[in-house]
N, C-alpha and C positions, 0 to 999 in steps of 0.2 A: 599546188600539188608538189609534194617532195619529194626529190631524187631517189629512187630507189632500183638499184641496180641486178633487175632480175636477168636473164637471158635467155629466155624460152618463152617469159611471158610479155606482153604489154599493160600497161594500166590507161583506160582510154574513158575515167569518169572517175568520182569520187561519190562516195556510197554516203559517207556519215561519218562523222569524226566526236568521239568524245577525250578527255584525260588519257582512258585506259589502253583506247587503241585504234587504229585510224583503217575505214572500212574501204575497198575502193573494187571497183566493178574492171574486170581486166579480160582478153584471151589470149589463148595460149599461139605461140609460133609455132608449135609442132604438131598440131592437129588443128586444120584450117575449121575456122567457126565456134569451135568448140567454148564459152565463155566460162569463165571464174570468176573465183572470190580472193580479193588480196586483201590478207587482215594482217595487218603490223601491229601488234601488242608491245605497249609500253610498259601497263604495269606488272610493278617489281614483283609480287606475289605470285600471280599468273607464270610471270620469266622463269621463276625459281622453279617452280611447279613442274615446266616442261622442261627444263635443263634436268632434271632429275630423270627423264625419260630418254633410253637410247630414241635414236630418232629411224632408225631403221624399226625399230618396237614401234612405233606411234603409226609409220608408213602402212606399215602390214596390218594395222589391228582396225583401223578409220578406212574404208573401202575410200572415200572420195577425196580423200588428203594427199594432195599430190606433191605438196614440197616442202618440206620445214627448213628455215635456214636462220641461225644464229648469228645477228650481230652485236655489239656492244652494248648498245642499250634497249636493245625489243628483238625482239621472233616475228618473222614474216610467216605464215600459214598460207599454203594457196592451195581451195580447196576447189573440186570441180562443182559443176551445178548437172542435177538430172532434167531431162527433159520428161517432165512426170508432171502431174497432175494432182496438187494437195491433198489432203487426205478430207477433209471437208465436202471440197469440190466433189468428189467422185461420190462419194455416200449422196450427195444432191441429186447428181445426177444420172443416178441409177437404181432400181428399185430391187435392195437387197433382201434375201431370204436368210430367218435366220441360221441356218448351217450357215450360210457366205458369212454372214458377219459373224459368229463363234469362231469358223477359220479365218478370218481375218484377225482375229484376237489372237490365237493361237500363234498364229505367222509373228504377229508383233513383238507378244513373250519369247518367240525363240529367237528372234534377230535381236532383241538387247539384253539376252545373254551374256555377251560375251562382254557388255561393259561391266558386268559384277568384281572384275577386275580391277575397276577400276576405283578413286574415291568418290566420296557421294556426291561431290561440286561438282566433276566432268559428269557423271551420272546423271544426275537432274538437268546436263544440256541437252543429254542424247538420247532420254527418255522423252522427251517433250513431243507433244504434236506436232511442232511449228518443224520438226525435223522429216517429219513423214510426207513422202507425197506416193502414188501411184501409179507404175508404170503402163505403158500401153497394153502388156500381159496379164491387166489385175491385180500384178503382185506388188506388196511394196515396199518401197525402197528407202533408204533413210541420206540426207543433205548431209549430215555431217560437221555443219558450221555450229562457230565457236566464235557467239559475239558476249561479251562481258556485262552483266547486268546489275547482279548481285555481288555481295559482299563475300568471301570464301568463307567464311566462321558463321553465316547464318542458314548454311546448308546441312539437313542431316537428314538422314533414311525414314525420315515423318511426308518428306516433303517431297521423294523422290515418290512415296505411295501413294499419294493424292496423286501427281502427274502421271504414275500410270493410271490410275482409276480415272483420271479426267479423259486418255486416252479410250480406255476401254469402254468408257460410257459412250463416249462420239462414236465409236467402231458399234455398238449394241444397238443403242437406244436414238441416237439423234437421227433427226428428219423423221419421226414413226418408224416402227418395229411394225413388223406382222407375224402374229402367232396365235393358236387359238387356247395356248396352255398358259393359264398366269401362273404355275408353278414356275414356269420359266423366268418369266420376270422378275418375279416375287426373289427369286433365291439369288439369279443374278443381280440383280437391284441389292441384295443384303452383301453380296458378297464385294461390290465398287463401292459400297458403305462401309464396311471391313475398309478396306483401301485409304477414303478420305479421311475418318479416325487411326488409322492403325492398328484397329482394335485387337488384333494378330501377336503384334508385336513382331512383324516381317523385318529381317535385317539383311536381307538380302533379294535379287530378283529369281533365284532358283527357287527360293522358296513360295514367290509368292505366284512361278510359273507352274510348278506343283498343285497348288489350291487351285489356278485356274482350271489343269488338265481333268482334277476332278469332277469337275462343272460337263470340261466339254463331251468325258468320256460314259457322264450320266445322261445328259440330254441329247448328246450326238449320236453315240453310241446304243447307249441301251435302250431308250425309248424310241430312237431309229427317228428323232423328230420329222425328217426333211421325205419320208417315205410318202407316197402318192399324195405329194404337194401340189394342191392349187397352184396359178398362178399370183405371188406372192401379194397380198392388198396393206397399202399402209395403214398404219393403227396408230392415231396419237398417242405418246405414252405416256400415262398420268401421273408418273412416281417424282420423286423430286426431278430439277435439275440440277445435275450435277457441275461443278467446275464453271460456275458463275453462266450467264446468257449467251447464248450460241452467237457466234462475228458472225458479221453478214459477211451473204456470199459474196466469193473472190470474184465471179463472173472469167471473161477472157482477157485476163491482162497477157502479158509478157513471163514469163514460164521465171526468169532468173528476177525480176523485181518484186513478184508476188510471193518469190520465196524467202525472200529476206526480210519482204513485209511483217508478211508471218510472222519470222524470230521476230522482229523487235517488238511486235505486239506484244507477244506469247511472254517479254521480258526473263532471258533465259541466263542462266546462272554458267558459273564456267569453273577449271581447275582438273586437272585428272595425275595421275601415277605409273597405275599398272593395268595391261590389255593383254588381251587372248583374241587369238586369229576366230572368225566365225565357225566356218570348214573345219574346224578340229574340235568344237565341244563335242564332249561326250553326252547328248540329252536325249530320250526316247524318243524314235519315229512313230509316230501314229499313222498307221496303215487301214485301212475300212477293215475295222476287225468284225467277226462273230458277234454278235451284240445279243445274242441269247445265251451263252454259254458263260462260265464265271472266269474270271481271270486271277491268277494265281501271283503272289505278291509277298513278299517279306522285308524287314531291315533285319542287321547284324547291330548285336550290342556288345562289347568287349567288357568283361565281369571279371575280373582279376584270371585268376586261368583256367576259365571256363567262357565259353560263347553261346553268346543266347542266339534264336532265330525266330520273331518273332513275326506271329501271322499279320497280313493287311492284307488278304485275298478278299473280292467284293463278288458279288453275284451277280443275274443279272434282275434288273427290277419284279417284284415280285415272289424274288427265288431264297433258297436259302443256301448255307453250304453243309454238306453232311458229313466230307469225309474229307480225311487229309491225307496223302502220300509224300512223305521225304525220304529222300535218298542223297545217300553220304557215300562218295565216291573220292578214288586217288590215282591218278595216274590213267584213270580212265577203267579205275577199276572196283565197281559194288562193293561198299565196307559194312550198310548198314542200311534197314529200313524203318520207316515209324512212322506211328500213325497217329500221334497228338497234335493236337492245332499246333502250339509251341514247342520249340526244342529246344535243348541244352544242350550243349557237347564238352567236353575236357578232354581236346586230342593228345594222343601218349608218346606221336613221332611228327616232329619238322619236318613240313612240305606243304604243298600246296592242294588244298581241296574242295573239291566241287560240290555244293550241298543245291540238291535242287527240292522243288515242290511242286505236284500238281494236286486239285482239286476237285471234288465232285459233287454238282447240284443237287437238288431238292427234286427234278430230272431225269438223273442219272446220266446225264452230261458231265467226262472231265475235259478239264482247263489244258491249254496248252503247257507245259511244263516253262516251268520260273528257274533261273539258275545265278547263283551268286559264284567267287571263288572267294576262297579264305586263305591266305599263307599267315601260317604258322612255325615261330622259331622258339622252340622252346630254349631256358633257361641253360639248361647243360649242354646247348650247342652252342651258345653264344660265345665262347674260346676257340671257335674251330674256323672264324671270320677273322681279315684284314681288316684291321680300323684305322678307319684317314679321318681327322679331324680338322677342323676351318684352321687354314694355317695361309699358306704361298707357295710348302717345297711337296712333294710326290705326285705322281701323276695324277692323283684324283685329291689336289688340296680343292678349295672352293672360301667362297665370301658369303659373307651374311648381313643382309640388309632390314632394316624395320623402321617404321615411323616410331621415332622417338619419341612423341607424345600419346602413345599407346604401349609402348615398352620400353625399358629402361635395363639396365645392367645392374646387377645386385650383388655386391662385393662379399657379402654376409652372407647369405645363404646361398650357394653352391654345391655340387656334386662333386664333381674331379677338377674341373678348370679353375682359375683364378674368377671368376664369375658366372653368374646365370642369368636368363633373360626371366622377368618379371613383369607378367601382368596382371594388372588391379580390374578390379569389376565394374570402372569405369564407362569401359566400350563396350558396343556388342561384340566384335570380334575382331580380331588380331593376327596379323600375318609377320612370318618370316620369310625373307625371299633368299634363295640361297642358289648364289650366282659360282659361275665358270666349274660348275662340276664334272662335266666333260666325263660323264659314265657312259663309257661301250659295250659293256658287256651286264647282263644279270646280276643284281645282287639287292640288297635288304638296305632302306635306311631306316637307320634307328635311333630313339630321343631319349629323356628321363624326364619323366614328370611329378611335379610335387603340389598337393594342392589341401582341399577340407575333405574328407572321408565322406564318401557316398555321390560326392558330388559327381555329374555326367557330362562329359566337354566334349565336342562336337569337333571330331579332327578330321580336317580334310587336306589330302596330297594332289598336290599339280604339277604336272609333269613337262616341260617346257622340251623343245630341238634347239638345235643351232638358231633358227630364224624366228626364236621368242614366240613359236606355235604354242598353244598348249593341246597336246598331245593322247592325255592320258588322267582321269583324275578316280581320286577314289577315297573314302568317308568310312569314316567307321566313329561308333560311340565310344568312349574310353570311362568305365566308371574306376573311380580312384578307391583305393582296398583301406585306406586308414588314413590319419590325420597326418599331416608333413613329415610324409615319406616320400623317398621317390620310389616309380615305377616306369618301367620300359614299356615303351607304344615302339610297333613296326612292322614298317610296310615293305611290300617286295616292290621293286621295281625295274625297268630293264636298261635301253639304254636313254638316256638324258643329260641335256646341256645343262637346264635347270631346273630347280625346283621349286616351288612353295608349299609354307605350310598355316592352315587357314584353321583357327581354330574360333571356337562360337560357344555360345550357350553354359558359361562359364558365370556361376552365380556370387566366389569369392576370387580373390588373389590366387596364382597360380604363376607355378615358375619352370623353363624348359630349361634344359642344360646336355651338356654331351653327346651331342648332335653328330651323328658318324653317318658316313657310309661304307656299308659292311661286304666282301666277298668270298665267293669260299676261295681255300688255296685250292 
């Protein structure tokens, strides 16, 4: 066993040792009992990876990661263990109804959220089953560990979808389901199918926590499934099996060797970048809503200057929708009402506006009222803004970071800088992270984009604090008005340390440039 000079921990066993990184079973001196995991990673890829990452970022974003420390030629990780109960284990031995296991799916999509942050190598560790276990409350909880398996160039967002469908099929279907509706099956069964092909084209886990919500809030919701439930009876489920033959059961081993059994079985891939605190996504709460009445729903699509608002209000099973109320409000004050499924708008004054919608069934049930904001800076205010651009000197300069093998700097085509950032329609999507901006007060940041006319690029703003939270995030569609031009995208935002900008669904080359943040005098 080799010298490693921790001071709060002990290492009192050796787990596993390969090339990449040496495993070893330890606990902690400052909370008597408590054991861990001590991983020293040697390989260079992996190092590279997390040296890229502040390490107070990595602390805050991993609930059970309790110390990174950097030495010369490896990273020590030590990460805690739950006293939980696998996620296998507990569906064996207890006989779930389907609401529990729907919310249990539910729960899982919203707790690896927050790794969409991250790239898809760390992703495909922390997506895995082998990271799930359950705690004595039923809820659960994710390990967190990071053993090296795979290779980092044979991971991509194909792979990360089958591991959640392999998840969510275990969470549904394994040990027998009980339900007396094969619509349920049927569409969930189609939908973990979707999953192991991709057939979606999911490049992200928001999107593909969306698809789920629609599942849960048709069968949960609307059909009220789990209403004057029998005592739930297992049902063998005949559809395929998913994610190759169910591991036999764990039985009662030891809580920290059965969990790392797991990973190594599970053979789980590694590598990550960039993380968001849990506690701070912005995702819908799902509250036991009204499950008769419609619920009212829209996106925003940006159309050179003019704003669409387009209906996704659904009804409830059965029903239909007959009427539509928007209302277009500023300052907290009535500007407009209308009664088309869809709207248009082309606002004539900069500021900020609240466009809501409510719905009315087939019934004569309305919806509870749906509310977006919009801020709006038109054209001829944009001289009436401080511009700070990526520099070193004034109090709001700031840095800009990207993976260079999804963006490159483009000497030739440019707006006002000596370059732009250019991206090819190689990847799904592309971020710029734009560090030490240290914004206190309100104000607008603004981009230029140039790309193929008509085309629809999916921009998303994230909003970081001091402690690398992400805080605040917000999306809109940007369609481009003509062929290589540029055009201004821009979002309001208030105060932030950092930012990112997340853009997707980009079917040619496209290039950002002049990248400000804006305040009024």
């Amino acid at each position: 066993m080799e010298n490693i000079n921790l001071t709060n921990y002990k290492i009192v066993d050796t787990f596993k040792e390969t090339e990449k990184q040496k495993i070893y079973i330890g606990t902690s001196l400052d909370i008597d009992g408590k054991m861990v995991i001590i991983n020293v990673i040697t390989d260079e890829a992996i190092i590279n990876v997390i040296n890229s990452v502040e390490e107070a970022f990595l602390i805050a974003t991993l609930d059970n990661l309790l110390l990174v420390k950097k030495e010369e030629n490896s990273i020590i990780l030590v990460t805690g263990l739950k006293d939980a109960t696998p996620l296998e284990g507990f569906i064996e031995d207890n006989l779930l109804a389907l609401k529990t296991r729907m919310d249990l799916g539910l729960e899982y999509l919203k707790h690896i959220l927050k790794y969409d942050q991250l790239n898809d190598p760390l992703k495909s560790v922390l997506v895995d089953e082998a990271q799930i276990v359950v705690e004595n409350d039923d809820k659960l909880a994710f390990d967190e560990l990071l053993i090296i398996e795979d290779e980092i160039d044979e991971i991509d967002f194909n792979r990360i979808t089958r591991k959640i469908g392999t998840v969510l099929y275990k969470i549904l279907f394994y040990d027998g389901m009980e339900t007396t509706n094969p619509l349920v099956t049927e569409e969930l069964n189609k939908f973990i199918d979707d999953l192991q092909h991709n057939y979606q084209q999911f490049n992200n886990i928001e999107r593909i926590m969306e698809e789920y919500r629609k599942h849960y809030i048709y069968f949960i919701c609307m059909n009220n499934i789990n209403q004057d439930e029998e005592e739930p009876k297992k049902k063998p489920f005949s559809g395929f099996e998913y994610g190759g033959k169910p591991k036999p059961a764990i039985g009662n081993k030891a809580i920290a060797v059965a969990a790392i059994a797991v990973l190594l079985t599970a053979g789980i891939a590694y590598g990550f970048k960039y993380f968001n605190s849990e506690d701070t996504l912005q995702q819908p709460t799902l509250e036991e809503p009204n499950n008769t009445i419609a619920v009212a729903d829209f996106i925003v699509e940006k159309d050179g200057p003019h704003w669409k608002f387009i209906n996704r209000s659904t009804a409830a099973d059965g029903d239909t929708i007959e009427e539509y109320n928007w209302e277009v409000a500023k300052n907290g004050v009535l500007l407009e009402t209308l009664k088309t499924q869809n709207v248009t708008l082309a606002f004539k004054e900069s500021g900020t506006y609240e466009v809501s919608l409510t719905v009315k069934d087939s019934n004569d049930e309305w919806s509870e009222k749906f509310t977006k904001e919009v801020v709006v800076l038109l054209e001829e205010d944009y001289e009436g803004f401080n511009n700070n651009t990526e520099g070193t000197e004034g109090k709001y300069a700031f840095e800009i970071s990207y993976d260079e093998e999804k963006i490159q700097k483009d000497t030739v085509n440019y707006r006002r800088n000596d370059y732009s950032y250019k991206i090819e329609n190689t990847s799904l999507t592309a971020s710029l992270s734009i560090d030490d901006v240290k914004l206190d007060t309100t104000g607008f940041l603004t981009f230029w984009i140039m790309g193929s006319k008509d085309e629809r690029i999916s921009v998303e703003l994230q909003i970081y604090d001091d402690k690398q939270r992400l805080i605040e995030k917000e999306s809109i569609i940007h369609k481009l008005q003509s062929d290589n031009n540029w055009e201004m995208v821009r979002f309001q935002l208030a105060k932030a340390h950092a930012v990112k900008l997340v853009l997707a669904d980009y079917k040619n080359t496209i290039w950002i440039d002049d990248i400000k943040f804006e305040l009024l005098k």
